[in-house]
DSSP file (Angstrom, degrees, kcal/mol; ACC not computed):
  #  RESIDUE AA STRUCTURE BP1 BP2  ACC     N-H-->O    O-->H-N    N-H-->O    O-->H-N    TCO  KAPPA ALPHA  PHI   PSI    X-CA   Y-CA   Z-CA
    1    1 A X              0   0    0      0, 0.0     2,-0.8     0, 0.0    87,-0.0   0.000 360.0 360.0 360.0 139.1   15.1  -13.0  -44.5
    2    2 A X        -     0   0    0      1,-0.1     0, 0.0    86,-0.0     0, 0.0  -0.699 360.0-117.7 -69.3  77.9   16.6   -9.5  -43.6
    3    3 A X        +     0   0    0     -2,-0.8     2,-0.3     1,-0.1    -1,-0.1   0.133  46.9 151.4 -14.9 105.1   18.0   -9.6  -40.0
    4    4 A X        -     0   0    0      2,-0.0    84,-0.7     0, 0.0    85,-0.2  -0.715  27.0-159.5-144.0 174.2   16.5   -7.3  -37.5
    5    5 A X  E     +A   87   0A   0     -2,-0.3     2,-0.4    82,-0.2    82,-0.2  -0.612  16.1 176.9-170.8 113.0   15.7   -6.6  -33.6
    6    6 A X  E     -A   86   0A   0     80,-2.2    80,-0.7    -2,-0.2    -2,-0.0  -0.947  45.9 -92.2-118.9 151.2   13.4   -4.5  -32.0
    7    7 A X  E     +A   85   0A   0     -2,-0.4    78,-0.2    78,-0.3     3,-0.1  -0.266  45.6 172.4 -34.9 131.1   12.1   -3.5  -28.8
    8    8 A X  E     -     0   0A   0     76,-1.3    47,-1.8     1,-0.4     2,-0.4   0.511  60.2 -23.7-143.1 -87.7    9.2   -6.0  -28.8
    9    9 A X  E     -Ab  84  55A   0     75,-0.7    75,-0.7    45,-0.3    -1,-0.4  -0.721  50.4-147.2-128.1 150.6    7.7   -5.4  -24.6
   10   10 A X  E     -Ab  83  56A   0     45,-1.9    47,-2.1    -2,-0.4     2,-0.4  -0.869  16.2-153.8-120.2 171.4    9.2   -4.1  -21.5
   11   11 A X  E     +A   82   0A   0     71,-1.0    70,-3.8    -2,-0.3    71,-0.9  -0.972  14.8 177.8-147.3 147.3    8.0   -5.6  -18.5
   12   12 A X  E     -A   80   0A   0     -2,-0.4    47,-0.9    68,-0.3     2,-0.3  -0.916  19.9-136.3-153.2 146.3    7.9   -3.9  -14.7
   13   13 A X  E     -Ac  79  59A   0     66,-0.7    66,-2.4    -2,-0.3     2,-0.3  -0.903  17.1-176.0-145.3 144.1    6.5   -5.5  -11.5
   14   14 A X        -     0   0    0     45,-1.6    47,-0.2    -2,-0.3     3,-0.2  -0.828  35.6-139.0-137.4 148.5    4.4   -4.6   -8.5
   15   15 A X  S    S+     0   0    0     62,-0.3     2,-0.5    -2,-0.3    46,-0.1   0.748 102.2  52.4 -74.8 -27.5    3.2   -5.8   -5.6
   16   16 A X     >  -     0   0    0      1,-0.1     4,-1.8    44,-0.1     3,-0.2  -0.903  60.9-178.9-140.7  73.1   -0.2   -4.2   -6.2
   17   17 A X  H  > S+     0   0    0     -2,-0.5     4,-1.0     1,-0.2     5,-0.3   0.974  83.8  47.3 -26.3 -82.7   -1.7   -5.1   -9.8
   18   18 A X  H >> S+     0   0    0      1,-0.2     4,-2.2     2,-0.2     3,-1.1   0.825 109.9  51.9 -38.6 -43.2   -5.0   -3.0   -9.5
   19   19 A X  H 3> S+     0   0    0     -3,-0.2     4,-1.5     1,-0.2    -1,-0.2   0.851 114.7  40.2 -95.1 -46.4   -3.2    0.1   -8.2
   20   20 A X  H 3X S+     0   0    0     -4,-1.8     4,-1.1     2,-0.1    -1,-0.2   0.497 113.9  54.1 -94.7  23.8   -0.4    0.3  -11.4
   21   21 A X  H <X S+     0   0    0     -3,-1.1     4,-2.3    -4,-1.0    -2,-0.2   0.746 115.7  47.7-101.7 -58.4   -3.6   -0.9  -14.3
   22   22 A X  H  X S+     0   0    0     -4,-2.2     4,-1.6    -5,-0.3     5,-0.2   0.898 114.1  44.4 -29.8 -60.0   -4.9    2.3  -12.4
   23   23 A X  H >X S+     0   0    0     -4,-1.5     3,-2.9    -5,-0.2     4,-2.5   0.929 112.7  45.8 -40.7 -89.8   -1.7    4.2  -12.9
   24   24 A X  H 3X>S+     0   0    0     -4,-1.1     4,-1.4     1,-0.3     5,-0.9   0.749 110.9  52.9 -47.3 -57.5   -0.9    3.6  -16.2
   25   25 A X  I 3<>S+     0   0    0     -4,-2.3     5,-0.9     3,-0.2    -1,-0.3   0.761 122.1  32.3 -35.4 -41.9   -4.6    4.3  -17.5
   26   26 A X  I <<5S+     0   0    0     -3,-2.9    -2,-0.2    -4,-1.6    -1,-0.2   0.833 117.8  45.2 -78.0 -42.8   -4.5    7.5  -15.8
   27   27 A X  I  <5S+     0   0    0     -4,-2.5    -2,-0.2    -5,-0.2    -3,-0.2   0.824 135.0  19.0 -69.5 -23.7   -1.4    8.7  -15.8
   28   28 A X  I  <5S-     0   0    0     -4,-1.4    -3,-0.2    -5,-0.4    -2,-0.1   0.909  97.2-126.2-100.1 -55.7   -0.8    7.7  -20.2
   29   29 A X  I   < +     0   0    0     -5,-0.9     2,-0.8    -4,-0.3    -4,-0.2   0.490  60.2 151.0  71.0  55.4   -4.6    7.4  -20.8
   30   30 A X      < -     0   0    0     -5,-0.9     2,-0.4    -6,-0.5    -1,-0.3  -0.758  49.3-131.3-111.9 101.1   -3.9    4.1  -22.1
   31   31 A X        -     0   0    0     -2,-0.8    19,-0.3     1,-0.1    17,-0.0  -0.557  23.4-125.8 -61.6  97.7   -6.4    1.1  -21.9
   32   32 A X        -     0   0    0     -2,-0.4    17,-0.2     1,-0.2    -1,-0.1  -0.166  35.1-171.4 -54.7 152.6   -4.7   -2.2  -20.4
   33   33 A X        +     0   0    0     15,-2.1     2,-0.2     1,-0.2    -1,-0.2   0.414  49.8  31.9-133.5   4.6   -5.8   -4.3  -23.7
   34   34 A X  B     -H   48   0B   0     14,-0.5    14,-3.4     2,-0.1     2,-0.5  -0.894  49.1-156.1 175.0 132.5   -4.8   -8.2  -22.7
   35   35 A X        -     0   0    0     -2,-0.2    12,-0.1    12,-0.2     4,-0.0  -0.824  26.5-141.1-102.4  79.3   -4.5  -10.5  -19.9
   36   36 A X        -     0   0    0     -2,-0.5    10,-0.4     1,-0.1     3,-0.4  -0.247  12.4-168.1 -44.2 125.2   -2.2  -13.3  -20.6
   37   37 A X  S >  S+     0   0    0      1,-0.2     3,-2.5     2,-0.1     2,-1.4   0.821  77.9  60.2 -76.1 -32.9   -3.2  -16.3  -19.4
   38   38 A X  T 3  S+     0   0    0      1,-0.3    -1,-0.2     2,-0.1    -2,-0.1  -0.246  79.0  85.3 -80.4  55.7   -0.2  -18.4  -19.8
   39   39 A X  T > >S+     0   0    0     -2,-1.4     3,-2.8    -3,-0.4     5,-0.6   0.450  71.6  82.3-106.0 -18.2    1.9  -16.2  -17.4
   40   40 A X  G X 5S+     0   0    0     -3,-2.5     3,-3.9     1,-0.2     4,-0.2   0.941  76.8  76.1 -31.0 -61.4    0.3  -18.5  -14.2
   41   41 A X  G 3 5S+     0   0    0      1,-0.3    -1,-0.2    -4,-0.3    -3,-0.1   0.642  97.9  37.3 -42.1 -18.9    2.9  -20.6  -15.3
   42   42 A X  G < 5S-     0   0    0     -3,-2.8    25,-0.6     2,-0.1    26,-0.3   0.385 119.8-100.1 -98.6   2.6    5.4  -18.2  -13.4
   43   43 A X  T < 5S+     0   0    0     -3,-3.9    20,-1.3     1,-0.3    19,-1.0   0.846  83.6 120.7  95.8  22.1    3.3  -17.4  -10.7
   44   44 A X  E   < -I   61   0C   0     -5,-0.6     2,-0.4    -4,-0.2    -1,-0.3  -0.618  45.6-156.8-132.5-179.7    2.1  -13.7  -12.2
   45   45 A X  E     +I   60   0C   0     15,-1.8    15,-2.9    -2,-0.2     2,-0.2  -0.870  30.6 155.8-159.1 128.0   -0.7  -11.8  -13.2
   46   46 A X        -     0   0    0    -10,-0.4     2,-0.2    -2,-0.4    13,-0.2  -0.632  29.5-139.3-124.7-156.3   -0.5   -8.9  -15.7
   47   47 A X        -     0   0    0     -2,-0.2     2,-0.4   -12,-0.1   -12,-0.2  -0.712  19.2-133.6 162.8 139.5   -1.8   -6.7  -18.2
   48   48 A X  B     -H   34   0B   0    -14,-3.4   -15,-2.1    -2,-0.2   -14,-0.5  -0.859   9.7-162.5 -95.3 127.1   -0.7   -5.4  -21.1
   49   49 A X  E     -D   56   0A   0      7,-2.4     7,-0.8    -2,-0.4     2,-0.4  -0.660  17.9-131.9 -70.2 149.2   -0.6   -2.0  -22.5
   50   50 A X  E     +D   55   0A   0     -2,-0.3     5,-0.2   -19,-0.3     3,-0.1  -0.844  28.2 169.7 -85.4 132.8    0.0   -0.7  -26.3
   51   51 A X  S    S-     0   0    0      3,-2.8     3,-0.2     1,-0.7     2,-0.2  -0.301  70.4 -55.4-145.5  87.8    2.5    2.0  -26.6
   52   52 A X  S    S-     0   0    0      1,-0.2    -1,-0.7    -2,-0.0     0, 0.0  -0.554 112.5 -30.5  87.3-161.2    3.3    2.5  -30.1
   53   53 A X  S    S+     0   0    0     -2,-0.2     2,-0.3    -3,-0.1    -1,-0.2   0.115 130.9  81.6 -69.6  21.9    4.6   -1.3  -31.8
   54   54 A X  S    S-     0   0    0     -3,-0.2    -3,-2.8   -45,-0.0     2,-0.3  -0.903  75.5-148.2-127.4 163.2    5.9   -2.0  -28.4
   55   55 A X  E     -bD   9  50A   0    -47,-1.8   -45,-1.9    -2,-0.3     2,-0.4  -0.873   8.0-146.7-105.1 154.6    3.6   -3.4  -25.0
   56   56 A X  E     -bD  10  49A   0     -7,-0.8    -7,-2.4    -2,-0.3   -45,-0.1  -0.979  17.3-156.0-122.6 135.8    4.3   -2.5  -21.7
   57   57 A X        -     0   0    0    -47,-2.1    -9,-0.2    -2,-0.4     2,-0.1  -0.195   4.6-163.1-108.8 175.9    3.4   -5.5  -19.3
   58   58 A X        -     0   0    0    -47,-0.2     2,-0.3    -2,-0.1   -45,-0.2  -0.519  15.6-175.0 170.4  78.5    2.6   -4.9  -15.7
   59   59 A X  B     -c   13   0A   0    -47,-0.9   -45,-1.6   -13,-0.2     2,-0.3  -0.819  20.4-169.6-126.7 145.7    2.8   -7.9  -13.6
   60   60 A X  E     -I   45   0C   0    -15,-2.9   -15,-1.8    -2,-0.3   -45,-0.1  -0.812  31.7-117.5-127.4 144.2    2.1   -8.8   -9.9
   61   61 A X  E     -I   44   0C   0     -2,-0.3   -17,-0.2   -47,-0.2   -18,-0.1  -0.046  15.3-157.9 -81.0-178.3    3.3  -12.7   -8.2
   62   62 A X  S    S+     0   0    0    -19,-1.0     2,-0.4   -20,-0.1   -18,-0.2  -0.085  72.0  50.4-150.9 -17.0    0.4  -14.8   -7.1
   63   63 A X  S >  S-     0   0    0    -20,-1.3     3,-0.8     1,-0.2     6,-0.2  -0.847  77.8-127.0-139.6-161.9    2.5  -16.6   -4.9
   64   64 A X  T 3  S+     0   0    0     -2,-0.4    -1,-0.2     1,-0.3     2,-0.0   0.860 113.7  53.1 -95.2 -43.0    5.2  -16.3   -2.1
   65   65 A X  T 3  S+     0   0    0     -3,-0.1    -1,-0.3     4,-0.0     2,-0.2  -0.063  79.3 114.0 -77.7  33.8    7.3  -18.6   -4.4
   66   66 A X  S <> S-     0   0    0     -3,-0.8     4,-0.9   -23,-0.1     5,-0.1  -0.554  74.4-119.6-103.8 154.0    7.2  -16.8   -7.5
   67   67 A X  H  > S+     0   0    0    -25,-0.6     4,-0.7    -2,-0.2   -24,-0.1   0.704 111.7  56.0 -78.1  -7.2   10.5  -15.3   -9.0
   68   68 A X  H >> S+     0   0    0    -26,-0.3     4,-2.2     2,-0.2     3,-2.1   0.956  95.8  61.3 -74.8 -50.8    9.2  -11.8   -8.9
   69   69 A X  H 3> S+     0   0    0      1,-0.3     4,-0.5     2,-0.3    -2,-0.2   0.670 111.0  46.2 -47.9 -19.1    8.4  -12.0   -5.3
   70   70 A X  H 3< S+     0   0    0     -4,-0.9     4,-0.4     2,-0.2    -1,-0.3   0.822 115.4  42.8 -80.9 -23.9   12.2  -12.5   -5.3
   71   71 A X  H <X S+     0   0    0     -3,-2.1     4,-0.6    -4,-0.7     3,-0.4   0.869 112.8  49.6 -82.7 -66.4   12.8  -10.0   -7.4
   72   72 A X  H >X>S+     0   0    0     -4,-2.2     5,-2.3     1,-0.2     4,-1.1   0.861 114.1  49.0 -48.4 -39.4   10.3   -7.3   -5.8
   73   73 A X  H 3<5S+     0   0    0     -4,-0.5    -1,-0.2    -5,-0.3    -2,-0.2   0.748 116.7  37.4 -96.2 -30.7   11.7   -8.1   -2.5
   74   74 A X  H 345S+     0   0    0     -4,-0.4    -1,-0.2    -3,-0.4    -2,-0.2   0.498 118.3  59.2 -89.3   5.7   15.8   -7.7   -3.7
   75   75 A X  H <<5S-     0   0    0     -3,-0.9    -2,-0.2    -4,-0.6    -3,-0.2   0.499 119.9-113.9-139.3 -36.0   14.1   -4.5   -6.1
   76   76 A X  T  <5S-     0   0    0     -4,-1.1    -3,-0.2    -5,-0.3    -4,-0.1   0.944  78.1 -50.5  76.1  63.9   12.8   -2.7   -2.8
   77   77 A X  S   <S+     0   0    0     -5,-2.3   -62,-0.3    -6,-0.1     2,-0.1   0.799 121.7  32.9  61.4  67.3    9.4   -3.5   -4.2
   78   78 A X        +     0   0    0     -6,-0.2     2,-0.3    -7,-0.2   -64,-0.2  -0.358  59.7 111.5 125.7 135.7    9.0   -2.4   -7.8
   79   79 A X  E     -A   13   0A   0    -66,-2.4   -66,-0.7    -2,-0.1     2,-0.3  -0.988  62.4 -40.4 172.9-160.0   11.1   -2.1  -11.0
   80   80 A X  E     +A   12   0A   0     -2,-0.3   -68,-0.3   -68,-0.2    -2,-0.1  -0.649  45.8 174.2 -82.6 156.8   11.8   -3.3  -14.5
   81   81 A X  E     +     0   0A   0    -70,-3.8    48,-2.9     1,-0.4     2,-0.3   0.736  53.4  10.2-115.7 -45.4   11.7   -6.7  -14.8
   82   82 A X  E     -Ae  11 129A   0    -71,-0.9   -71,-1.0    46,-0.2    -1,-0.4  -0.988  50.2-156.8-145.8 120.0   12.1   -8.0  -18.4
   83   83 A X  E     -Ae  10 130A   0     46,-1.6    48,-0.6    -2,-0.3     2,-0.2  -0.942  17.4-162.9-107.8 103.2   13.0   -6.4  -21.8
   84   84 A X  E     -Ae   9 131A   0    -75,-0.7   -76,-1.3    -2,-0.4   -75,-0.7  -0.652  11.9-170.4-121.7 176.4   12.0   -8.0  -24.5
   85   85 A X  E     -Ae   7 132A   0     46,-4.3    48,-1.2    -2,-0.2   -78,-0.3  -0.921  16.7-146.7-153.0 113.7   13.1   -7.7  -28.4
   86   86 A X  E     +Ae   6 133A   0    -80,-0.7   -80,-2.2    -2,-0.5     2,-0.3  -0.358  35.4 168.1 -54.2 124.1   11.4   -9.3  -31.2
   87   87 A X  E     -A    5   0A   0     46,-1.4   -82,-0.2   -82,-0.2     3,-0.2  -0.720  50.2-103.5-143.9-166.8   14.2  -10.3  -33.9
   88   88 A X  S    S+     0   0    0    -84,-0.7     2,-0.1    -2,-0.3    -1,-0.1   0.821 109.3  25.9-109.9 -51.5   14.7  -12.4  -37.2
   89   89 A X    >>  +     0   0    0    -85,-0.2     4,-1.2     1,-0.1     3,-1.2  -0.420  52.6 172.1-127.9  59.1   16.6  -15.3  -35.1
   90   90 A X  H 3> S+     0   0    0     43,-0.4     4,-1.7     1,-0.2    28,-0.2   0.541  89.7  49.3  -2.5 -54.2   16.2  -16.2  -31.4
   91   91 A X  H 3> S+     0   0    0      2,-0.2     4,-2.6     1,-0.2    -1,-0.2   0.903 108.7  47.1 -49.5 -55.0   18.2  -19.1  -31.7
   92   92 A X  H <> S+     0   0    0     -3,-1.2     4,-2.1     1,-0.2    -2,-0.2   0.834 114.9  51.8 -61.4 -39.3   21.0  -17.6  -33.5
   93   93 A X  H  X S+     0   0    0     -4,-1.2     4,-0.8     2,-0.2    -1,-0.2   0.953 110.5  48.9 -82.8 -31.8   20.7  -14.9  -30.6
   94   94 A X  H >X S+     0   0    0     -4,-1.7     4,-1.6     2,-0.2     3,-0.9   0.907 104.5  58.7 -26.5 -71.1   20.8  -17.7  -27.7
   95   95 A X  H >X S+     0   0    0     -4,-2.6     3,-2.4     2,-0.2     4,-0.8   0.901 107.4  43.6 -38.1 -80.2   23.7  -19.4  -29.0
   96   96 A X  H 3X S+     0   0    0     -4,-2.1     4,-1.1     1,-0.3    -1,-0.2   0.638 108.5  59.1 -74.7 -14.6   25.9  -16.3  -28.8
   97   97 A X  H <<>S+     0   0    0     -3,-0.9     5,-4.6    -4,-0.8    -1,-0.3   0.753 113.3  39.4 -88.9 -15.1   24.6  -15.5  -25.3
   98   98 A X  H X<5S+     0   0    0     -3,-2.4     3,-0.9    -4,-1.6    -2,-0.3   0.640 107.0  64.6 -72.7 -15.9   25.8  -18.8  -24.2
   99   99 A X  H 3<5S+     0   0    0     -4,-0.8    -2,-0.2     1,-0.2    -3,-0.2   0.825 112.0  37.1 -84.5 -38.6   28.9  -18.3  -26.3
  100  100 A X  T 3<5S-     0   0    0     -4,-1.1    -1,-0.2    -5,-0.2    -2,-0.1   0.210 125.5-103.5-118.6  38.8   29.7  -15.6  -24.0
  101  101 A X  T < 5 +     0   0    0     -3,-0.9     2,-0.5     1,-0.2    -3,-0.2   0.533  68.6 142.9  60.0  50.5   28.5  -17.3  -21.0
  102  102 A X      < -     0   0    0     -5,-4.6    -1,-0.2    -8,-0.2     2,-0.2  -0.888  52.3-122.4-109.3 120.7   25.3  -15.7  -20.4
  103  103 A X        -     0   0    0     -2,-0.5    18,-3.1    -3,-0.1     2,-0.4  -0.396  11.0-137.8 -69.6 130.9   23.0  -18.3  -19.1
  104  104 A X  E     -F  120   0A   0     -2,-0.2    16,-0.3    16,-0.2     3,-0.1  -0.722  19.2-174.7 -93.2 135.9   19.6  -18.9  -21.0
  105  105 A X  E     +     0   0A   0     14,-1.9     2,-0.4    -2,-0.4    15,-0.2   0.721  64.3  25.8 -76.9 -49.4   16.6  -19.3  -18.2
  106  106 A X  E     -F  119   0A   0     13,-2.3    13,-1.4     2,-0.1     2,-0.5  -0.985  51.1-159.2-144.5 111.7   13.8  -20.2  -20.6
  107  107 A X  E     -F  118   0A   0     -2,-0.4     2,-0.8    11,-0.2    11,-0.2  -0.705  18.6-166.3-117.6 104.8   13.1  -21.7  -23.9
  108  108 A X  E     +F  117   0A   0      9,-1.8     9,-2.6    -2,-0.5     2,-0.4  -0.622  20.8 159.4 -61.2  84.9    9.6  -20.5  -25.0
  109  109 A X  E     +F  116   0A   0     -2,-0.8     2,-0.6     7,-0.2     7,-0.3  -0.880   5.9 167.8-112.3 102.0    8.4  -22.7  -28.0
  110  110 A X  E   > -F  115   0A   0      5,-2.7     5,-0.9    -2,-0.4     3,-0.4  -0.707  10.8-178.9-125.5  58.5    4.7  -22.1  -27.8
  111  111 A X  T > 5 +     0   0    0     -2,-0.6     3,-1.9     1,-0.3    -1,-0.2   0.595  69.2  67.3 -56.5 -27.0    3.9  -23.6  -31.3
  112  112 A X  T 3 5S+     0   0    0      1,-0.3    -1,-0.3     2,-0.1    -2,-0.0   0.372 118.9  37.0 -82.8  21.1   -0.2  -23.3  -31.8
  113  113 A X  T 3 5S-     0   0    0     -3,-0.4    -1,-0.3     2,-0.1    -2,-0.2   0.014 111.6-121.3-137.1  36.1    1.1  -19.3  -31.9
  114  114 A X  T < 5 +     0   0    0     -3,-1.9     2,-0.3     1,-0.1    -3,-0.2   0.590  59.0 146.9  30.4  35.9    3.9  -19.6  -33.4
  115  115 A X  E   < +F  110   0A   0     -5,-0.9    -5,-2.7    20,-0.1     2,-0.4  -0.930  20.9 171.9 -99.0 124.3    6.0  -18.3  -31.0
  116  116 A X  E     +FG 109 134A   0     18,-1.8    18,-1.1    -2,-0.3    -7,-0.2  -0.990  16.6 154.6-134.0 130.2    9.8  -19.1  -29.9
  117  117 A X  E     -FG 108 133A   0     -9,-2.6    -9,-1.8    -2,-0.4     2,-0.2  -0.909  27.9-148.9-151.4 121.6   11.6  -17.2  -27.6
  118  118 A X  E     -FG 107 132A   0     14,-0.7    14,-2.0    -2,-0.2     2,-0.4  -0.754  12.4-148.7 -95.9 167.1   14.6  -17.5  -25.0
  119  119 A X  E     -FG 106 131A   0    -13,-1.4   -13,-2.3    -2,-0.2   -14,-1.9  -0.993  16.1-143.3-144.1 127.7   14.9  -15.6  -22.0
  120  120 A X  E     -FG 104 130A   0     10,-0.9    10,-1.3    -2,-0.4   -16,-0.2  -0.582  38.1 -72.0-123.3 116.4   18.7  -14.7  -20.7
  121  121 A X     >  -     0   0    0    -18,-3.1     9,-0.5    -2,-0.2     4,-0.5   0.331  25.9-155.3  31.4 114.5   20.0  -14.5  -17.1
  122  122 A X  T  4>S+     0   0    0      7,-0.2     5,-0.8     2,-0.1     6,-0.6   0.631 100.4  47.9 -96.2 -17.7   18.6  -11.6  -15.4
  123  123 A X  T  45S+     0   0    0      1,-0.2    -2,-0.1     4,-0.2     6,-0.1   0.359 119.2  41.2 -99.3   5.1   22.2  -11.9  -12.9
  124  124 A X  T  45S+     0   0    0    -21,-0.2     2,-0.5     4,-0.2    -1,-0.2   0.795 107.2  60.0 -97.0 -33.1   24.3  -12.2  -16.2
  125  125 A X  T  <5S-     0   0    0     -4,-0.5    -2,-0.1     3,-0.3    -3,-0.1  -0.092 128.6 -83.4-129.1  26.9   22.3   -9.3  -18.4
  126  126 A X  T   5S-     0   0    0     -2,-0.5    -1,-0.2     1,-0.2    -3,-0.2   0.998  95.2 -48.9  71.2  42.3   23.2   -6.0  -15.6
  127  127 A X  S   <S+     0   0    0     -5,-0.8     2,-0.4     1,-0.1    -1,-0.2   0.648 119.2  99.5  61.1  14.6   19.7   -7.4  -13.3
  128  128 A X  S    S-     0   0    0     -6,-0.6     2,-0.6    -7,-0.2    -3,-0.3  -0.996  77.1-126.6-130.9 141.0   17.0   -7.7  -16.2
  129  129 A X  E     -e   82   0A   0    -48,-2.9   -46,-1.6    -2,-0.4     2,-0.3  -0.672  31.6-140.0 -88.4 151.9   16.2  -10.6  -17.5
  130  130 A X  E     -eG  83 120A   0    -10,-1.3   -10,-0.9    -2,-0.6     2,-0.2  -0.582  11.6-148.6-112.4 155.0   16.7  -10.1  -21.6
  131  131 A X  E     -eG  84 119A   0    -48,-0.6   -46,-4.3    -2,-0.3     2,-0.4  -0.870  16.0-177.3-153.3  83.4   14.3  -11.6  -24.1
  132  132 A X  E     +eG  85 118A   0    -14,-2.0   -14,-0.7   -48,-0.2     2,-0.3  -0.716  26.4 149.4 -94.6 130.8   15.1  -12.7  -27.4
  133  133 A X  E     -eG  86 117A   0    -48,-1.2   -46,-1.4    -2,-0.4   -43,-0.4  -0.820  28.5-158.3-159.6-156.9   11.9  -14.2  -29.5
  134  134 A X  E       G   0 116A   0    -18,-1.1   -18,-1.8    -2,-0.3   -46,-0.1  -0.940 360.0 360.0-177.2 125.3   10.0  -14.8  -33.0
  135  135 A X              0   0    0     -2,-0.4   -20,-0.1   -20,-0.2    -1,-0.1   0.084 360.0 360.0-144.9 360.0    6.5  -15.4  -34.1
């Protein structure tokens, strides 16, 4: 297999869900087109957009302990949060972000989709947490 990496989703966070699904719809004419359910597991709520082969996500905490609420609150309430970039080897790209001592957060092996992904330091990776992943 040919090596590769693209821009796969960005992801930006609000305090106020309804009010940037609003935004985006109006301002793009763009239809949010999916509601992840397995993002509870961080304490969020989204929606996704299409924009071209890439999504833009658009997620709000559900609790007071969620890491965006930390993040919205150090962010002065809104910002990017996560960019992330579909490639050929996740692993391969993990390994070298520990190699150069960027601490990996998350490893996303979500098999009945065939999905694997790590997710990189947002205090190593310049304040966004970075996203390497594969289905």
């Amino acid at each position: 297999m040919r090596d590769y990496l693209r821009s796969r989703h960005i992801c930006l966070v609000t305090p106020d869900l309804p009010k940037a699904v609003a935004d985006v719809e109006a301002i793009f004419g763009v239809a949010k087109t999916f509601v992840d359910p397995e993002v509870e597991v961080f304490e969020i709520e989204n929606a996704l957009f299409p924009f071209g082969l890439a999504l833009v996500e658009i997620a709000a905490p559900t609790a007071p302990t969620a890491a965006v609420t930390r993040f919205l609150r150090s962010s002065g309430g809104r910002g990017g949060y996560v960019i992330a970039f579909h490639c050929s080897d996740p692993v391969a790209r993990a390994e070298r972000a520990k190699a150069l001592g960027i601490r990996v957060i998350a490893d996303l092996d979500y098999t009945h989709g065939n999905f694997h992904a790590f997710q990189l330091h947002p205090k190593d990776c310049g304040g966004v947490m970075l996203e390497f992943d594969h289905t």
